[in-house]
N, C-alpha and C positions, 0 to 999 in steps of 0.2 A: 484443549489446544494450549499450546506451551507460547508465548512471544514475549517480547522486551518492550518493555516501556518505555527505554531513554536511548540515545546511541550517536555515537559521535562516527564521521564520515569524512574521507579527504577527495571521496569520490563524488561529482555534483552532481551526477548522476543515478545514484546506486540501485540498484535491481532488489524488490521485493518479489520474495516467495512466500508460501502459502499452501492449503489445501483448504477443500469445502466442497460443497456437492456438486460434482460431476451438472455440468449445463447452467450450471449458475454464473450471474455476473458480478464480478468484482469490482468497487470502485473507489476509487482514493484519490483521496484531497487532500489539500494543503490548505488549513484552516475550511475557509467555507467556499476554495478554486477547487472544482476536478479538475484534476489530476490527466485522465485519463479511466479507463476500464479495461476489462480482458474477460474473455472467458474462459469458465472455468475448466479442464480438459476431463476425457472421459476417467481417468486417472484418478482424478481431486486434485491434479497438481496445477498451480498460477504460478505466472510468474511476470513482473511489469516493471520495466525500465523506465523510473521517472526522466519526465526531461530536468535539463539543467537547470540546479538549483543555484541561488543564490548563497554565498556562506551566511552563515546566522542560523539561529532556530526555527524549525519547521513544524509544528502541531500537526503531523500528516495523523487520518484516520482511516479506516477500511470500514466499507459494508460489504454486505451478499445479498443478492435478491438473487431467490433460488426458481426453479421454474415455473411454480405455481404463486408466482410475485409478490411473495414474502421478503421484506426487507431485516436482514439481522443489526442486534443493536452493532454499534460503533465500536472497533477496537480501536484505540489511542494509543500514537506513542512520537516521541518528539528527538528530530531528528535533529544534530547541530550537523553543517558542512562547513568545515573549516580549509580555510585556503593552502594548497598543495605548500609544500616545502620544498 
């Protein structure tokens, strides 16, 4: 799996995508707040629209807990949202 570690946003919202195994649930946080969660479609395809963020730096992470309730380690990546122009 290919992702970014760092990424700047002027959207407060912005939509993470994703794949992983079909029925699994995805969850992401913001430091140590979820976020929210989604599941995962028959596809492997996710996709989740944070709510509105605050501008500043975001530490969001991602798990998977797949069906048989395994939880995968953390992907990290830090998200700035910087105020529209």
């Amino acid at each position: 799996m290919r992702y970014l570690n760092e990424f700047t946003s002027k959207d407060a919202a912005p939509v993470l995508r994703g794949t992983a195994e079909a029925g699994g649930v995805v969850t992401i946080y913001d430091g140590t707040t979820v976020l929210g969660s989604v599941t995962v479609g028959s596809d492997g395809a996710w996709s989740f629209t944070t709510p509105t963020l605050l501008a500043g730096t975001h530490p969001l992470s991602v798990t998977v807990t797949d069906v048989a309730d395994n939880v995968s380690p953390s992907i990290n990546v830090s998200l700035t949202v910087i105020n529209k122009v």
